[in-house]
C-alpha positions, -999 to 999 in steps of 0.1 A, spaced: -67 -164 32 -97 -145 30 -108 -130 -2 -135 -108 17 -111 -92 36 -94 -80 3 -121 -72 -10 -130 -47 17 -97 -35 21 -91 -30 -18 -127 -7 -19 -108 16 9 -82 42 1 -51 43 25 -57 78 33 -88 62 48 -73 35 70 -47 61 80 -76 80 99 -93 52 115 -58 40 127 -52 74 140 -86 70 158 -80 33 173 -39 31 176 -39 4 161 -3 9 145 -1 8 109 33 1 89 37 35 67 63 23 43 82 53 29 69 79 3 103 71 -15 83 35 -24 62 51 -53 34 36 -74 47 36 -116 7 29 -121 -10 53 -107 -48 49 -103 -45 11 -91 -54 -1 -56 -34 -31 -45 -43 -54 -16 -32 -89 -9 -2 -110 15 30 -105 15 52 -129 -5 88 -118 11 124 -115 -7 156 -104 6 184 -99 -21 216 -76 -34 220 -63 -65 212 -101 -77 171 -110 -91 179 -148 -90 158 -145 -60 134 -131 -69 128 -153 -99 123 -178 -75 97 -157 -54 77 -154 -88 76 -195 -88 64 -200 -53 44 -171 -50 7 -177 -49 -25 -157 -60 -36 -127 -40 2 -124 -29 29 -96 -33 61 -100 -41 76 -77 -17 119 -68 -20 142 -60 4 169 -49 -19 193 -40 8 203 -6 -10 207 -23 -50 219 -4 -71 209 -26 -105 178 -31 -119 158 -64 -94 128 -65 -116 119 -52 -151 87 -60 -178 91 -96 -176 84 -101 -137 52 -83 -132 42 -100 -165 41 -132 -150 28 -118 -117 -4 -112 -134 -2 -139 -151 -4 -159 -123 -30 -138 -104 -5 -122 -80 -20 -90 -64 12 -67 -74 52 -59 -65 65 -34 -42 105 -33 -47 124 -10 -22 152 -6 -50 153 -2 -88 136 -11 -115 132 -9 -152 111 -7 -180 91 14 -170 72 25 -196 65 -11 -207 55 -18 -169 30 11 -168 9 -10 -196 7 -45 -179 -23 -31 -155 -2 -46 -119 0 -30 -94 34 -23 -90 59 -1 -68 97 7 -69 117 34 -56 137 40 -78 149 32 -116 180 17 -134 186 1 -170 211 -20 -158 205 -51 -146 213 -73 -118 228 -106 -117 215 -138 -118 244 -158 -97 234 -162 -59 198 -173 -36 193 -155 -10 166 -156 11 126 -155 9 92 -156 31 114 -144 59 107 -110 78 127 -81 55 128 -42 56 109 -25 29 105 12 25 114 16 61 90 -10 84 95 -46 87 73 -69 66 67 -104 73 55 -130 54 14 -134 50 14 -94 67 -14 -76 45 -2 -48 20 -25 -24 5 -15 5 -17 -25 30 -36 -11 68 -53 -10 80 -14 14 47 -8 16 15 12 4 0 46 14 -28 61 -2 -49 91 -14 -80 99 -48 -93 82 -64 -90 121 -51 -57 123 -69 -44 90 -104 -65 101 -101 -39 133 -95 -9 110 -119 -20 81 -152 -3 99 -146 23 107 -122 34 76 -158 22 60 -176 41 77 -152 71 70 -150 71 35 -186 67 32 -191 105 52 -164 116 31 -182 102 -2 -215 118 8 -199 154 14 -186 152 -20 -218 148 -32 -235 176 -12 -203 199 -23 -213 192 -60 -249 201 -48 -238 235 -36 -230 228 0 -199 244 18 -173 223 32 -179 245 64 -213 234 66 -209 195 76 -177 202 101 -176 213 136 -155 239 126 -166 270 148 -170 247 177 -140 232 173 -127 262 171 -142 280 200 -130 246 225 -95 250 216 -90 287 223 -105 280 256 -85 253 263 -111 228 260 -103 191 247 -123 190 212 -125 170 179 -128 186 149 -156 160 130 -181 158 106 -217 165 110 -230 144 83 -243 107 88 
């Protein structure tokens, strides 16, 4: 597993990656806006670490033993309507140098959760909690927030959400979503220097193309 390749995608916001996959089709997983961060302000990256239960956490207890560093324990909860993880799980996730949890289903202690520092996503929240009584299974491919995960696929995730896609995928991505946010980062600076937004896009040009018909790209015009 490569830790520069988290390391590069962890520095890069989704929104980011989004555009560069819009740019080389390469076909990022969009998991579901539903899936929401209850830390905002962390950036998660790492492998996922897949578990498929019901209503039932046994499993996911389990995940949380095998699970390695730099991995995320990623639920299909197969629409649970009891509590799968709580303060105690992502406790021992960072604990153990996990990268975060993303649980398509609900979760609780949330206030608690919000001071552990994990990166950690759920869709939804319930005090009451699941069982303990059954295994079902893990580290095979599962549905979470609406795209299929499997095991050792990359997650990263921030307040905008999650993406999903193989670690080769992201390596294609990684340049140019570099070479994006580092535009976007120096028109930020000139806009706090007095320079109009206007000023750095093709915007007039643009313009001009498409009311003629003309294929055109709205783009910057800083390098």
């Amino acid at each position: 597993m490569s830790n520069e390749l988290l390391q590069r995608l962890g520095s890069l916001d989704t929104a980011c990656l989004c555009d560069a996959d819009k740019a080389l089709q390469v076909g990022l997983r969009v998991m579901s806006s539903e899936i929401r961060p209850l830390c905002p302000g962390l950036k998660m990256a790492g492998y996922a670490h897949t578990v498929r239960c019901h209503n039932d956490f046994l499993t996911v207890i389990k995940a949380l033993h095998d699970a390695q560093r730099q991995e995320i324990i990623v639920i299909d909860s197969q629409n649970s309507t009891k509590a799968l993880t709580g303060e105690l799980f992502p406790t021992e996730a960072a604990r153990k140098g996990l990268a975060g949890i993303v649980n398509d289903g609900p979760c609780r202690d949330t206030a608690a959760v919000r001071e552990i520092g994990l990166p950690y996503f759920a869709r939804t929240a319930c005090p009451v909690p699941g069982t303990t009584n059954q295994l079902f299974q893990t580290q095979v491919p599962i549905q979470c927030g609406g795209v299929t995960v499997h095991p050792d696929d990359v997650l990263v995730g921030d307040d905008d959400g999650i993406l999903v896609a193989t670690s080769q995928e992201f390596e294609q991505l990684i340049p140019l979503a570099e070479e994006i946010q580092g535009k976007e980062e120096r028109m930020l600076r000139r806009m706090s220097t007095g320079t109009g937004l206007l000023e750095m896009l093709n915007f007039e040009e643009h313009c001009d193309r498409i009311k003629k018909g003309e294929a055109s790209r709205l783009e910057f015009k800083v390098e």
